[in-house]
C-alpha positions in Angstrom: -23.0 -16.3 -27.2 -25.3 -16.4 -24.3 -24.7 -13.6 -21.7 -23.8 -15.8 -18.3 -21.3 -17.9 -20.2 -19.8 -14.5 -22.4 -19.1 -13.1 -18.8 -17.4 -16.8 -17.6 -15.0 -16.3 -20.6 -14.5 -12.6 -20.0 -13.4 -13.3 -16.6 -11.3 -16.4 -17.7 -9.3 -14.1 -20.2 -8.6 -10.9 -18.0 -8.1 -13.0 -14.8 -5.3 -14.5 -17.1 -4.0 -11.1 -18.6 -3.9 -10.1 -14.9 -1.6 -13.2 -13.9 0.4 -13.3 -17.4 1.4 -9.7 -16.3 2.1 -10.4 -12.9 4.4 -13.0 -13.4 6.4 -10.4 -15.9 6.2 -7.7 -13.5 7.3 -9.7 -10.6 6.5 -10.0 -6.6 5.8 -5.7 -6.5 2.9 -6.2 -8.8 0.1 -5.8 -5.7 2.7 -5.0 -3.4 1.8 -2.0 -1.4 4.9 -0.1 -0.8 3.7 3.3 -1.7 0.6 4.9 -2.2 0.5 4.7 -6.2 1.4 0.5 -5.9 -2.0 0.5 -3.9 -4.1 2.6 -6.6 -2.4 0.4 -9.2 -3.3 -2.3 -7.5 -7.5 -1.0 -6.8 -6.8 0.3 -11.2 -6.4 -3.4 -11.5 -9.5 -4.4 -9.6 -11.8 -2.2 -11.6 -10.5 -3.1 -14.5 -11.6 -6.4 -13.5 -14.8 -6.0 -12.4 -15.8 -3.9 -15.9 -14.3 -6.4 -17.8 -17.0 -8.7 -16.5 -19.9 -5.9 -16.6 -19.2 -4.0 -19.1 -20.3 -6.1 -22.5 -20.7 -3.8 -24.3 -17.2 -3.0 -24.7 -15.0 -5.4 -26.4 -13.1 -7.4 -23.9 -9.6 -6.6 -25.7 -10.0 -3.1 -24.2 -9.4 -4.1 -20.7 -6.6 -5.7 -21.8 -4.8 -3.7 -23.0 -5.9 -1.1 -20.1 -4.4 -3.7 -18.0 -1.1 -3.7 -20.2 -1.0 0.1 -20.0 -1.4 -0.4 -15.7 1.3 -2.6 -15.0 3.5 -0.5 -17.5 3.0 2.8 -15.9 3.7 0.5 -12.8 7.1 -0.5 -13.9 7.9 2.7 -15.7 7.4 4.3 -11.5 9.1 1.8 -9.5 12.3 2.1 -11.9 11.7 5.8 -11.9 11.3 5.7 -7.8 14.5 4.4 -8.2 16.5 5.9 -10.6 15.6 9.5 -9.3 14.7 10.2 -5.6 12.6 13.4 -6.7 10.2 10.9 -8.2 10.1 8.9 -4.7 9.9 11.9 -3.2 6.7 13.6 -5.3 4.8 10.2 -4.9 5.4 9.2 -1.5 4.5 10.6 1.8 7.3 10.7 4.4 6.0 8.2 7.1 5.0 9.9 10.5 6.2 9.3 14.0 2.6 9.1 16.3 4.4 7.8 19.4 7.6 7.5 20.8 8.9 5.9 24.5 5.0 5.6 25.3 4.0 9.2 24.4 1.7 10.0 22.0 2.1 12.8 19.1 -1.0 14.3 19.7 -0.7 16.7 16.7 0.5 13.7 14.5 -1.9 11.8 15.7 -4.1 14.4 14.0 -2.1 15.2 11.0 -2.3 11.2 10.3 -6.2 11.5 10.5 -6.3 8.9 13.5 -8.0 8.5 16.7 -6.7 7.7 19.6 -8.8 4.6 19.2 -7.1 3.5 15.9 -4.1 4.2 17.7 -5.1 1.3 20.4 -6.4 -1.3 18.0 -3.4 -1.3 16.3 -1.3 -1.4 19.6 -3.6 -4.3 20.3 -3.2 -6.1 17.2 0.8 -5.7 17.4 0.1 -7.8 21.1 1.9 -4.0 22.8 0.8 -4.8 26.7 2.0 -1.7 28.1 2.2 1.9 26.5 5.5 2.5 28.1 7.1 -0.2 26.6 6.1 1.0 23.2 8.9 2.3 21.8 7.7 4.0 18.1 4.6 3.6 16.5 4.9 5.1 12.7 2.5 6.0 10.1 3.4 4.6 7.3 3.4 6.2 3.6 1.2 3.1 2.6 -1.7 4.0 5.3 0.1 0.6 7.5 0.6 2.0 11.2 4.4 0.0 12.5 4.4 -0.6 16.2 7.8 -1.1 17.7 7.8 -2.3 21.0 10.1 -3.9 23.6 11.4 -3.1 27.1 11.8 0.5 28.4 15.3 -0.9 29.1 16.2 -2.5 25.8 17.7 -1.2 22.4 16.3 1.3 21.1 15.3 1.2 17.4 18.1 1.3 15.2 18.4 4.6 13.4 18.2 3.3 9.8 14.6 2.4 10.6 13.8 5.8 11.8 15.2 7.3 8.8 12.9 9.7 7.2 10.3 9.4 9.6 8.6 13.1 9.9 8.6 14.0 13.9 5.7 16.2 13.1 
């Protein structure tokens, strides 16, 4: 079989595998609620991209490697769970950088930011004025949460706070 249209029908049948699975595996499939979902879900990309580059291996390999990835994927969401020391050993606690306009300077450099990260995102969640910004939170996924409103209004509700790491 001529290479270019080998490659076509590699792609065709692991792009397939990859959906076939993901409709098993449901919504969290490329979800990124923890840090392992989003190296599952870069697993699956490189299991991709040698599918289509790799001809020398038969294309059954990758997928079944797919198989195995969205199993261990489904064997660590129910195990997240079903026992919180798995959550717990695979997840990093989200971290507070700001509060009621102040910023965590030594968060802000546990989380590896800078204060300009810190201001694009502010930016990006249309915050006006730092005083108003009521939490900004690393989150466990690498996704920075701005919660903002006015200095006068609610503050967050605790539940969304909950086992965020003040420093």
């Amino acid at each position: 079989m001529p290479v270019p249209l080998d490659i076509l029908l590699r792609g065709i049948l692991v792009v397939a595998t990859i959906i076939a699975l993901t409709r098993l595996h449901g919504l969290r499939s490329f979800s990124k609620m923890s840090a392992f979902d989003f190296a599952i879900t870069v697993a699956v990309g490189s299991v991709l991209a040698g599918a289509i580059t790799t001809l020398s291996t038969p294309v059954w390999h990758f997928a079944l490697a797919l198989v195995a990835i969205f199993g261990l994927q489904i064997l660590m969401a129910q195990s997240r769970v079903r026992w919180p020391v798995v959550a717990d050993t695979l997840d990093n606690a989200p971290l507070l950088i700001m509060e009621d306009g102040e910023i965590f300077e030594q968060n802000l450099r546990t989380g590896g930011m800078t204060r300009a990260d810190l201001y694009g995102k502010l930016r990006e969640a249309n915050a006006f004025d730092l005083s108003q910004v009521r939490a900004v939170i690393l989150e466990s996924t690498g996704d920075v949460s701005v919660l903002h409103g006015p200095k006068d209004g609610p503050s967050p509700d605790p539940a969304l706070m909950e086992g965020v790491r003040r420093s």
